[in-house]
C-alpha positions as CSV (number, residue, x, y, z in Angstrom):
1,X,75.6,332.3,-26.9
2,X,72.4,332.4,-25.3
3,X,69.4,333.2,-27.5
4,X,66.3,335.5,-26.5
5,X,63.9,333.6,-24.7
6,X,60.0,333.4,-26.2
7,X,57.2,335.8,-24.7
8,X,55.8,332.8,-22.4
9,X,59.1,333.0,-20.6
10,X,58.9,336.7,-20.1
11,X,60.0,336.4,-16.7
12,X,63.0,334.8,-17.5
13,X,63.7,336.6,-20.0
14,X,63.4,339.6,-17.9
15,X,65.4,338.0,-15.3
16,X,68.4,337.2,-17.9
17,X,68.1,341.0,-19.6
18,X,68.6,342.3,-15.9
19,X,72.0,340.0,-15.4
20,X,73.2,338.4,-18.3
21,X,73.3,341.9,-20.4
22,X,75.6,343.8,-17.5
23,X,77.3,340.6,-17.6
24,X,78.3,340.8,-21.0
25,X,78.9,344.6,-21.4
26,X,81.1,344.6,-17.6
27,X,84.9,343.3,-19.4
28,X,84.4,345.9,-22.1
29,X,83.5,348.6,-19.7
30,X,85.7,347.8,-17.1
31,X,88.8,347.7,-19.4
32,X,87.7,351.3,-20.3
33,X,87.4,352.4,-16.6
34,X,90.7,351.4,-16.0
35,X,92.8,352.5,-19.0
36,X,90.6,355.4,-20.4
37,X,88.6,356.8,-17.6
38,X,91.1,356.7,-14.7
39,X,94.3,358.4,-17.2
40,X,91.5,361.0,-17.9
41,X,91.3,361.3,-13.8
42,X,95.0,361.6,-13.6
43,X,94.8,364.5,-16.3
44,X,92.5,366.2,-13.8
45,X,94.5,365.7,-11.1
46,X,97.4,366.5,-12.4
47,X,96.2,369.9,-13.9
48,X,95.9,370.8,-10.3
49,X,99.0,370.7,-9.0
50,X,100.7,373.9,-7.9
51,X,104.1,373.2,-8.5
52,X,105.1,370.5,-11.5
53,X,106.6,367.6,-9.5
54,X,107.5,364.1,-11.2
55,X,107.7,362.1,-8.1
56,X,105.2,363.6,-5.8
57,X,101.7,362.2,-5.0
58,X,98.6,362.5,-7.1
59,X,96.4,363.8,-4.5
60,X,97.3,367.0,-3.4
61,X,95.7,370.2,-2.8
62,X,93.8,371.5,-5.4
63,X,95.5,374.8,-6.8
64,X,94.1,376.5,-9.9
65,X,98.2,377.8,-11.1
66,X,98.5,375.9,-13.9
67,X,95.6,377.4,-15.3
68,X,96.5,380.3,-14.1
69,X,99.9,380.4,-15.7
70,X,97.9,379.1,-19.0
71,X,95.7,382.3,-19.5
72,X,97.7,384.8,-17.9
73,X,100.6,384.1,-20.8
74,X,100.5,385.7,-23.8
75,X,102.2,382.4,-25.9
76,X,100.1,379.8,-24.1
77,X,96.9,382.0,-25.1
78,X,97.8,382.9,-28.5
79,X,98.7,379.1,-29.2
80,X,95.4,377.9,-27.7
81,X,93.4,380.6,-29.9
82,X,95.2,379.8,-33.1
83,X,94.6,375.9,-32.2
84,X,91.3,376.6,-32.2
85,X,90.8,378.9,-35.4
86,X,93.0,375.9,-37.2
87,X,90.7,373.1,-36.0
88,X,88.0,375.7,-37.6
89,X,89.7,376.0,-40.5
90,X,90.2,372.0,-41.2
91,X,87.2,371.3,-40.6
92,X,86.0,373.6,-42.9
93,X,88.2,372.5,-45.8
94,X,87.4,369.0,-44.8
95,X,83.5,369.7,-45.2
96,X,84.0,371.4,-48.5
97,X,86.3,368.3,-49.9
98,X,84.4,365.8,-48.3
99,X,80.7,366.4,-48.6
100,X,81.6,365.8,-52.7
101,X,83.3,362.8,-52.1
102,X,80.8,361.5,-50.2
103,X,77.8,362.6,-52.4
104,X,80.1,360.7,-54.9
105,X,80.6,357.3,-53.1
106,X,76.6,357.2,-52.5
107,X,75.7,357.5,-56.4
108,X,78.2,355.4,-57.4
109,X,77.1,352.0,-58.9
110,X,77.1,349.2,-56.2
111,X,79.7,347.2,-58.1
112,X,81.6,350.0,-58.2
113,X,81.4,351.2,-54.2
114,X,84.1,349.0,-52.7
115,X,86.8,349.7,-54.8
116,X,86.3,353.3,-54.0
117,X,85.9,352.4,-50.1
118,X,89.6,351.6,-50.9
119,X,90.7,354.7,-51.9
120,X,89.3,356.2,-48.9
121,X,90.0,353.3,-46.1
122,X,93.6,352.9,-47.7
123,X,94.9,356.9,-46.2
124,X,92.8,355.9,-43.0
125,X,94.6,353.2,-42.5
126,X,98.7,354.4,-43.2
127,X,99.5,356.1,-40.1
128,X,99.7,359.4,-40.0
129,X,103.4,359.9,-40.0
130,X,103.6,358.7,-43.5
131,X,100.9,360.8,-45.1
132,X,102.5,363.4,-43.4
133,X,106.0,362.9,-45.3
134,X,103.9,362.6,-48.3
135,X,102.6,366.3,-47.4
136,X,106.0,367.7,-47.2
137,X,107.0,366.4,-50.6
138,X,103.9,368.1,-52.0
139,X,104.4,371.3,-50.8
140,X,108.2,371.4,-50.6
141,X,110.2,374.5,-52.5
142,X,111.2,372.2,-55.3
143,X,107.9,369.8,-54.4
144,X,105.4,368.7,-56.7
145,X,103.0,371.5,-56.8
146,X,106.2,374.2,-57.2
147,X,106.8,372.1,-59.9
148,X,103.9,372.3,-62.1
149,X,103.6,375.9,-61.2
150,X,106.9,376.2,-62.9
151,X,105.7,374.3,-66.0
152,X,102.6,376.4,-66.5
153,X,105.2,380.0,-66.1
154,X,104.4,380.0,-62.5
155,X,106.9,381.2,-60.1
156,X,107.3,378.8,-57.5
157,X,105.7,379.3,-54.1
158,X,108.8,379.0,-51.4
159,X,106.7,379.4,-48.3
160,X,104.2,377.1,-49.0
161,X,105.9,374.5,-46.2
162,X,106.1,375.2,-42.4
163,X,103.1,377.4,-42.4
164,X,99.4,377.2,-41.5
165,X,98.1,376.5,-44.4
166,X,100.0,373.2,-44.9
167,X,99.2,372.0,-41.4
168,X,95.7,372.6,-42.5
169,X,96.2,371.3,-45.4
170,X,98.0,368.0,-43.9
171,X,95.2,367.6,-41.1
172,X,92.5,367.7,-43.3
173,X,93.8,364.8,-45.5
174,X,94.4,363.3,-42.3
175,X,90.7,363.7,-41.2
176,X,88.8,363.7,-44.4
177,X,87.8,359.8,-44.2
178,X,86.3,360.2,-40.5
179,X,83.4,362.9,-42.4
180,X,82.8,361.1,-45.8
181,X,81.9,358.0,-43.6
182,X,79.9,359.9,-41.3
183,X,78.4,361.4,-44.7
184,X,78.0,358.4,-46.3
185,X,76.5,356.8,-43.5
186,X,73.4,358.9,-44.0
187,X,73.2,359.5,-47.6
188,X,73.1,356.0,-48.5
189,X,70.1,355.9,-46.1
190,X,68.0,358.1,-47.7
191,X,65.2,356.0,-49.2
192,X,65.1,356.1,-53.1
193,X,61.6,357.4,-53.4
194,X,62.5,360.9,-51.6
195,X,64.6,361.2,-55.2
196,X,61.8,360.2,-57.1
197,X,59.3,363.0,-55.8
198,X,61.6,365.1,-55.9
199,X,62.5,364.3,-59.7
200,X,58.7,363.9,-60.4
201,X,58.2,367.2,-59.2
202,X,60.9,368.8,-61.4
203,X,63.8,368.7,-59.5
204,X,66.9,368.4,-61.1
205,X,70.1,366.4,-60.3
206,X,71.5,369.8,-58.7
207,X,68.3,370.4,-56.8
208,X,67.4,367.6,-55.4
209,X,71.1,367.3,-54.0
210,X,70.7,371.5,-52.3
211,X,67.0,370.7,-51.3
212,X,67.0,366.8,-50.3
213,X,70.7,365.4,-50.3
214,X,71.8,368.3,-48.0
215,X,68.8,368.7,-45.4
216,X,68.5,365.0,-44.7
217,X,72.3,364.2,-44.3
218,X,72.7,367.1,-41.5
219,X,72.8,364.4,-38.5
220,X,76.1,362.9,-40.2
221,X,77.5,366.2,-41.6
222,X,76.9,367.6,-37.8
223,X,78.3,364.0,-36.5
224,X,81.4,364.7,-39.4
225,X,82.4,368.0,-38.0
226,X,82.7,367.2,-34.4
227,X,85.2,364.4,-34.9
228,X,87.0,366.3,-37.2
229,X,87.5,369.3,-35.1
230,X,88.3,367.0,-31.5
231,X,90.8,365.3,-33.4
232,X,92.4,368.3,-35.5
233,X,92.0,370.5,-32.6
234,X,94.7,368.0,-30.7
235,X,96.9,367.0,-33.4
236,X,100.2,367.2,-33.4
237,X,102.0,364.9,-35.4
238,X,101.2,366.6,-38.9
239,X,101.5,370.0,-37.0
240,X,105.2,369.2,-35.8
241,X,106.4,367.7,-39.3
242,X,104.8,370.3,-41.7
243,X,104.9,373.4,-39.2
244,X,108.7,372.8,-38.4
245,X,108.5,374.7,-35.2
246,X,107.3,377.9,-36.7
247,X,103.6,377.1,-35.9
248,X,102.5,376.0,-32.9
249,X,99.4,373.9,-31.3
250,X,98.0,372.9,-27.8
251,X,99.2,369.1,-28.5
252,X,102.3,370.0,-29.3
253,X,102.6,371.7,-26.6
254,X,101.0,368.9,-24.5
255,X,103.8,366.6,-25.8
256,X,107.0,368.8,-25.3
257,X,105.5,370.2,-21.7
258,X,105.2,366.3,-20.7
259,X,107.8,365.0,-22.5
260,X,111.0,367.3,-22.6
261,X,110.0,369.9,-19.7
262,X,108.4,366.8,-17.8
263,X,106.0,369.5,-16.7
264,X,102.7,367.0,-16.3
265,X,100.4,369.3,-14.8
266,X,101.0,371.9,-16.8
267,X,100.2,370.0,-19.6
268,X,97.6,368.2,-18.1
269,X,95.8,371.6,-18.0
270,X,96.6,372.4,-21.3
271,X,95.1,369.2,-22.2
272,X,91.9,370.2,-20.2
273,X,91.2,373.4,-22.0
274,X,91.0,371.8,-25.3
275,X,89.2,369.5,-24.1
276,X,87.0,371.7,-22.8
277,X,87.2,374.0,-26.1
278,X,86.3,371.0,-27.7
279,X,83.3,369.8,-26.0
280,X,82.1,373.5,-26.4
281,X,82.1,373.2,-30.3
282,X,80.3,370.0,-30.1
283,X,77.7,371.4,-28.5
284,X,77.7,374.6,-30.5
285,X,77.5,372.5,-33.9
286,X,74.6,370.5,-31.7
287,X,72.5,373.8,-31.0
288,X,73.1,374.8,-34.9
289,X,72.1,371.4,-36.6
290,X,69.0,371.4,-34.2
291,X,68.1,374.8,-35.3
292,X,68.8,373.6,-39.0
293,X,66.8,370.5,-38.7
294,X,63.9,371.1,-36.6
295,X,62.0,368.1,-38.7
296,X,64.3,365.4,-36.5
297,X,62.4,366.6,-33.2
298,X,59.0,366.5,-34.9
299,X,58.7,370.3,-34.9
300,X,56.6,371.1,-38.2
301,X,58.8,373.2,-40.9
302,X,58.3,375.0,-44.2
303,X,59.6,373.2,-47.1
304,X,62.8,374.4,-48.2
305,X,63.3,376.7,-51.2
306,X,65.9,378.5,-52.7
307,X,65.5,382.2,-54.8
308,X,64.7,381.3,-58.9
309,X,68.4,383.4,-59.6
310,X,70.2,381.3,-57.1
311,X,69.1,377.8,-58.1
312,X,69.7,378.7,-61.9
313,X,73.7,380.1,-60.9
314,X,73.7,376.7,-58.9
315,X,72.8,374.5,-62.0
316,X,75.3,376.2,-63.8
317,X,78.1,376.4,-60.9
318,X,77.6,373.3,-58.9
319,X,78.6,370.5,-61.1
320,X,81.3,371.4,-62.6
321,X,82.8,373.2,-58.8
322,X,81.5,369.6,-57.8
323,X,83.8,367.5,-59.9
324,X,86.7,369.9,-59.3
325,X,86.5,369.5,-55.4
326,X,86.0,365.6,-55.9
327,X,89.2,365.7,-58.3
328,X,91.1,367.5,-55.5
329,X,89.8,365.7,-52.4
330,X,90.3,362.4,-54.2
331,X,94.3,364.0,-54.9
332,X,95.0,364.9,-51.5
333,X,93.8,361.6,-49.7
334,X,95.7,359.7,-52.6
335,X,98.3,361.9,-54.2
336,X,101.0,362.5,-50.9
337,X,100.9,358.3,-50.6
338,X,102.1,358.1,-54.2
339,X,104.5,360.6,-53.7
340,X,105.9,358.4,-50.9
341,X,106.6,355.6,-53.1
342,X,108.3,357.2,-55.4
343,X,110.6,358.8,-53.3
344,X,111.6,355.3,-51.9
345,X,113.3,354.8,-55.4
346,X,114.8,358.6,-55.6
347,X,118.5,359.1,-54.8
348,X,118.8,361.8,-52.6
349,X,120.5,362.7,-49.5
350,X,118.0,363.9,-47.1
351,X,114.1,362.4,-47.1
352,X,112.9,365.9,-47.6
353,X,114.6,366.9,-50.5
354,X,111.6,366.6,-53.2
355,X,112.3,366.6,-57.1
356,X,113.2,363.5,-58.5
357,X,117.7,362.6,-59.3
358,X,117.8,359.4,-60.2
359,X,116.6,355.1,-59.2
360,X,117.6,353.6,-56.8
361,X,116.9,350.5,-54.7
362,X,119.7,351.0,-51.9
363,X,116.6,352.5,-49.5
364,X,114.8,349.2,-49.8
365,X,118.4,347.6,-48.8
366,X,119.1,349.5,-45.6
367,X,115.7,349.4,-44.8
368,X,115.2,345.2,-44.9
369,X,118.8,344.3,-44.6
370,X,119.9,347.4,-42.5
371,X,118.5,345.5,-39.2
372,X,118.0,349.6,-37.8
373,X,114.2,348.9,-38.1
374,X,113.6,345.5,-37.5
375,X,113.4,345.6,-34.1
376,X,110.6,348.1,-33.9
377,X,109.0,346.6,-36.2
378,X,108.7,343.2,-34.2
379,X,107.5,345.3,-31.1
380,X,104.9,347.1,-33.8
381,X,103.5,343.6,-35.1
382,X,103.2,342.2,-31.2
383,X,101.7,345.1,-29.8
384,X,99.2,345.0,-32.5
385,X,98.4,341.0,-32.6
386,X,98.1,341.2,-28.7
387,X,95.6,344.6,-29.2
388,X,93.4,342.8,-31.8
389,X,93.2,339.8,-29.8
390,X,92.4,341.6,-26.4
391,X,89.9,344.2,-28.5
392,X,87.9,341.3,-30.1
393,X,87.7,339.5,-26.7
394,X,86.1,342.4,-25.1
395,X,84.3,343.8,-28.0
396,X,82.5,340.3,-28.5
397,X,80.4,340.0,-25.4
398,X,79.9,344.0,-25.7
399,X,78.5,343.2,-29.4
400,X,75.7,340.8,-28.1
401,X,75.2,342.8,-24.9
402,X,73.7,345.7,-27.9
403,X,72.5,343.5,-30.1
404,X,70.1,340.8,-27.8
405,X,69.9,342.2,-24.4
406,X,68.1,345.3,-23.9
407,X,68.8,346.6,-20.5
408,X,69.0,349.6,-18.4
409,X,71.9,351.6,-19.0
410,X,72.6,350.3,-22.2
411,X,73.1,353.7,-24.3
412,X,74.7,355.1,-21.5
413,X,77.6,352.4,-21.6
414,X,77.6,352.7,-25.6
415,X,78.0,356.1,-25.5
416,X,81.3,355.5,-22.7
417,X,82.5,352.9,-25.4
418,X,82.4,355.3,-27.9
419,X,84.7,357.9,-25.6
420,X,87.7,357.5,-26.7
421,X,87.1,358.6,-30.0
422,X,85.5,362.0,-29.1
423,X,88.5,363.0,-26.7
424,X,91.9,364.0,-27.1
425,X,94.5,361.6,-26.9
426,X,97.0,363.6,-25.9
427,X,95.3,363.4,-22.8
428,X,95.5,360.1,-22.6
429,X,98.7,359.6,-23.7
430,X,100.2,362.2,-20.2
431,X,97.4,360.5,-17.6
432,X,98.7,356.6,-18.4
433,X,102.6,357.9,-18.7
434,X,101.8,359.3,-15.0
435,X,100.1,355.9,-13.8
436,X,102.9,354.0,-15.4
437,X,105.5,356.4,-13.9
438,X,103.6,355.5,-10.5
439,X,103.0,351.5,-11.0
440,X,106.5,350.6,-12.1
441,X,105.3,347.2,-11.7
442,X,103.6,347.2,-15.0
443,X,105.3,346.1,-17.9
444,X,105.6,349.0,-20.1
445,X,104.4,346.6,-23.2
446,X,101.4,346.1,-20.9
447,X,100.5,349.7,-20.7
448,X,101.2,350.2,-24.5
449,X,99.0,347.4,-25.0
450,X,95.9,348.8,-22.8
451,X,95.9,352.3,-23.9
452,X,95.8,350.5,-27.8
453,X,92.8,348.5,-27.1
454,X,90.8,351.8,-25.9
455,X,91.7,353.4,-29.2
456,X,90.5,350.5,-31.6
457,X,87.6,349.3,-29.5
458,X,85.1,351.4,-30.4
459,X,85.6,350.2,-34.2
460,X,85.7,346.4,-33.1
461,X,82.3,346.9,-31.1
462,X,81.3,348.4,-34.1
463,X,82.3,345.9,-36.5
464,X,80.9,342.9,-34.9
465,X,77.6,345.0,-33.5
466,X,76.5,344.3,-37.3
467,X,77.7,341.0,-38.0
468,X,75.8,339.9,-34.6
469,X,72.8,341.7,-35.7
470,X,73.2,340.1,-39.2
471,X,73.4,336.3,-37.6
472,X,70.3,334.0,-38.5
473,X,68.9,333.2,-35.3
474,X,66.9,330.6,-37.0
475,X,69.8,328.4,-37.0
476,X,70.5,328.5,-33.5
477,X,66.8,327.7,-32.9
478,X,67.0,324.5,-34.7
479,X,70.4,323.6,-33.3
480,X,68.7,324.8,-29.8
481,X,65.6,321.7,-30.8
482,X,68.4,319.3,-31.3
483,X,69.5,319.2,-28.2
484,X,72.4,321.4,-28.5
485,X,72.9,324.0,-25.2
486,X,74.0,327.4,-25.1
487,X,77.9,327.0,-25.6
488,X,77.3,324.1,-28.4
489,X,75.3,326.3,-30.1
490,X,77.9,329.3,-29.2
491,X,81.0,326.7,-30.7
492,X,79.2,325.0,-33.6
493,X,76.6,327.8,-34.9
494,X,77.5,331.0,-34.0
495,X,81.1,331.3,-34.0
496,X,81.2,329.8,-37.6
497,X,78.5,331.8,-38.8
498,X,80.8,335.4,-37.4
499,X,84.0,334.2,-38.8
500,X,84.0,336.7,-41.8
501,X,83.2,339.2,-39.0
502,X,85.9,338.0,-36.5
503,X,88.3,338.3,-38.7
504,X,87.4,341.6,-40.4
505,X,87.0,343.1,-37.0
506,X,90.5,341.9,-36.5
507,X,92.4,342.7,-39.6
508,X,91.2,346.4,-38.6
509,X,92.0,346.6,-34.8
510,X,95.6,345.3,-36.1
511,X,95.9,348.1,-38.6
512,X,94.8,350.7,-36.2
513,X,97.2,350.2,-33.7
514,X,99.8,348.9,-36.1
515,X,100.1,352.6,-37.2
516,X,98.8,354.5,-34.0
517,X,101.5,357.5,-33.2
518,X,99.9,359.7,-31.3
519,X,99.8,358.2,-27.8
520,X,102.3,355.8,-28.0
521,X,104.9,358.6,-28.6
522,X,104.4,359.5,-25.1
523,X,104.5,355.7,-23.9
524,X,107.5,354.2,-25.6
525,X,110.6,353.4,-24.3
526,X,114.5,353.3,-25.6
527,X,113.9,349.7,-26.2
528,X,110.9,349.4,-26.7
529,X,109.7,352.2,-29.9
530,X,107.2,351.0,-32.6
531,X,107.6,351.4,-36.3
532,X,105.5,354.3,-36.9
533,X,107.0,356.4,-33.6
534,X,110.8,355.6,-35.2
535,X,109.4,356.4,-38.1
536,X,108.3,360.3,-37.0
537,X,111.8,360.2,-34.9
538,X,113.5,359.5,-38.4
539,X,111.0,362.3,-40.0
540,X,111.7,364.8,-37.5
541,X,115.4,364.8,-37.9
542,X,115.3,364.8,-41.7
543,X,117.5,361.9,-41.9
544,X,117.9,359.4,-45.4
545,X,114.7,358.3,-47.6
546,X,114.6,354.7,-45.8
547,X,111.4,356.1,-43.8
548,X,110.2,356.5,-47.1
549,X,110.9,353.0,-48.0
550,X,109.8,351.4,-44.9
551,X,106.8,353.6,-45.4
552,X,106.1,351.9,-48.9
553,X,106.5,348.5,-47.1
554,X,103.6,349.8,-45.3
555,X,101.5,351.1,-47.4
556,X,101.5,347.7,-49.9
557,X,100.9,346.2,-46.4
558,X,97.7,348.1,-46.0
559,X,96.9,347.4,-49.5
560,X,97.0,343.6,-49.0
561,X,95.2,343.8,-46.0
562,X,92.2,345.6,-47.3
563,X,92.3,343.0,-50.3
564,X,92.3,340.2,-48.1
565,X,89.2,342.4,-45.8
566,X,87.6,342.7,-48.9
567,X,87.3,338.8,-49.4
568,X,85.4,338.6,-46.1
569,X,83.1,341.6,-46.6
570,X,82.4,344.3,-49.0
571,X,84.4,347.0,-48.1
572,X,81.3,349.5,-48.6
573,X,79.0,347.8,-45.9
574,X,81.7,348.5,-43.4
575,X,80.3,352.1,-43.0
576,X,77.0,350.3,-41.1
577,X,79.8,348.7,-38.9
């Protein structure tokens, strides 16, 4: 790759900053044009359509009746307001479980931090099918949390399932990773010295965690709660399996307006006003932070204080409420996963019958030797060796584009490659089934394929953003004095020297799409379905516990990756990734 130029060659290197960046940023941002921005186009399209017509042109004229019918329905509004209040209300629990957790991971010794990265990349990385099966067994009428009620001369709870709370519940142990690493990202960052004043002024452990922690991590608490609520808000996965059709959300609605009424522009508008809800929260929790944090713009600000009576309830309070939320945050990202297992091994008819009859292995035989699986699993492991090997392609170039060439522009296209994780994919999922329904001439593995890379790219450019920052560009200096050129240096230094990197990034972008349900239930075909969307068909019927067994397989899957990712870098650098 070629290396920044010295200041006598300013020209040059101006010359090659104005070219040579655009040149390496243009694959990444060009795949994104065409199989992010252009669905989202469709989606707008689409929502303006008058009359819902499968095989009528895009371009028609505009009519506002889908939105029309939207808000001038009682259902469609009530749905859309109690989407809303339950992206609220995970985000919520997911701040009040998390912000522990996270206060935890950035005390913890350093010899100690990967193993607990684990626990908190292993549930991020099991799709979200299975920790949703795990859910149901939790809160079941004969589940596990019935069950200990009944041992301390509880009664048992029989409404717990199929309600809002255990959609809630689900999505935030869905979501909870996305804010401790936004958390963590900035408490790790806070120099050690700020907790030295503060100690040497007489701060406590409780204090300096109200007074310093707290202030100074706002930016990745405010970064924390936007993601959560975008991707709660537009959930439906975890809604369908523990709501059972008795609560209701926008993306389910997307998905069964698209999908069963094949009503696109209805759901493309339903799509929009989430969309639009959601952009309106960002920028409310924007407005709020800036008003909490008024230090970050250099506007001057009291120190913070809190009343003698409250900080003397806090010492008191805090630590031990602190350790109980860490022992039940730590529970529900790990707890449903466990429960999975064992139910691989139970002897049951049904997978959602909870309570534990007797071992078993014939799961494990149906599942490997069944041959009903296999086949979506093949499709499952191509589709997510072709998306790692396209991602890493196109999130290589973009990696050195941020890391050595300053040009114009440059935030701008960062911020577009960091889209697709701020915006619901729902949305993306109805614009690219429309473009596919219109280009029959794309192989539907194809589309699949591109609408995968948009989801994981954003991690890869991240991932290898660091290692390219981390290379020693003193070694391509002296390889550069040997005579070597630019794509010597790029084969014999360089690509070496990012291996641990390459392959990181790539271990990730498999995982990620390897359990990705969300779009790819709109995009899959009779013979072509991957694991994870066979797996929510399985769930959604309430058929046999082999989902829960091919759901193990999974997980120890996951597990093995993350060892093997954990040769190759410490799991809790990743967060600067």
């Amino acid at each position: 790759m070629v290396e920044p130029l010295q200041p006598r060659d300013c020209w040059l290197t101006s010359f090659l900053s104005r070219f040579f960046g655009p040149a390496l940023a243009a694959p990444a941002t060009l795949w994104l044009a065409l199989t992010f921005a252009a669905p989202l186009a469709v989606v707008v399209l689409l929502s303006m359509h008058e009359f819902p017509d499968p095989f009528g042109d895009l371009l028609q004229r505009p009519s506002p009746a889908q939105f029309s019918t939207i808000l001038g329905d009682g259902f469609y509004l009530r749905v859309l307001v109690e989407t809303i209040l339950l992206g609220i209300g995970v985000t919520a629990l997911t701040v009040i479980l998390g912000y522990p957790l996270a206060l935890w991971l950035a005390r913890l010794p350093v010899k100690w931090r990967p193993l607990a990265f684990a626990v908190i990349l292993i549930p991020l990385l099991t799709n979200v099918v299975v920790r949703s099966l795990g859910m149901v067994l939790l809160l079941a009428p004969d589940g596990l949390v019935n069950q200990v009620l009944g041992l301390v001369g509880i009664a048992p709870f029989r409404t717990m399932l199929y309600t809002h709370g255990a959609v809630a519940l689900a999505l935030a142990q869905v979501f909870m990773p996305f804010l401790v690493l936004a958390l963590y990202d900035v408490l790790q960052g806070i120099p050690p010295r700020v907790h030295e004043a503060a100690t040497s002024l007489g701060a406590s452990r409780t204090a300096s965690t109200f007074l310093v922690d707290l202030p100074l991590s706002l930016p990745g608490l405010r970064a924390g709660i936007v993601i959560v609520f975008l991707m709660s808000s537009t959930a439906y996965v975890s809604a369908t399996l523990l709501g059972g059709k008795k609560v209701w959300t926008t993306g389910m609605l997307v998905w069964q307006e698209a999908l069963q009424n094949l009503n696109a522009p209805l759901a493309s508008a339903l799509a929009l006003l989430m969309t639009a809800a959601g952009i309106g929260f960002a920028v409310l929790i924007f407005v709020v932070a800036r008003k909490l944090t008024p230090w970050l713009s250099g506007t001057p600000k009291a120190a913070a204080s809190l009343p003698v009576w409250l900080m003397r309830l806090l010492e008191v309070v805090a630590p031990v409420l602190g350790r109980i939320l860490l022992a039940g945050a730590l529970l529900l990202l790990l707890l449903p996963l466990v429960l999975v297992c064992i139910q691989s091994f139970n002897d049951v008819p049904q997978a959602t019958v909870a309570g534990f009859r007797a071992f078993t292995w014939k799961w494990y035989e149906r599942a490997i030797f069944g041959g009903a699986y296999a086949p979506a699993f093949w499709v499952s492991v191509q589709l997510a060796a072709a998306t790692a090997f396209v991602a890493i392609t196109l999130a290589l170039p973009a990696a050195f584009a941020l890391a050595r060439w300053k040009f114009p522009g440059l935030g701008v296209l960062a911020a577009f490659w960091t889209l697709p994780l701020s915006l619901p994919h729902v949305a993306i999922g109805v614009g690219m089934l429309r473009l596919l329904q219109t280009y029959t001439a794309v192989p539907p593995f194809f589309g699949l394929m591109a609408v995968h890379v948009v989801l994981v790219l954003p991690f890869s450019i991240a991932l290898l953003h660091a290692s390219v920052e981390q290379l020693d560009q003193a070694l391509e200096n002296a390889a550069a004095s040997l005579g070597a050129g630019p794509v010597r240096r790029f084969v014999l230094v360089v690509l070496p020297s990012l291996a641990p990197g390459l392959v990181a990034a790539g271990i990730m972008s498999f995982l990620l799409s390897f359990g990705e349900v969300t779009v790819t239930s709109f995009l899959t075909t009779a013979r072509m379905t991957t694991l994870p969307v066979r797996i929510y068909a399985e769930a959604s019927f309430s058929l046999e516990p082999t989902v829960h067994a091919v759901s193990t397989l999974l997980i120890i899957a996951t597990v093995l990756a993350l060892v093997a990712l954990g040769r190759l870098v410490r799991l809790d650098r990743m967060h600067a990734r």
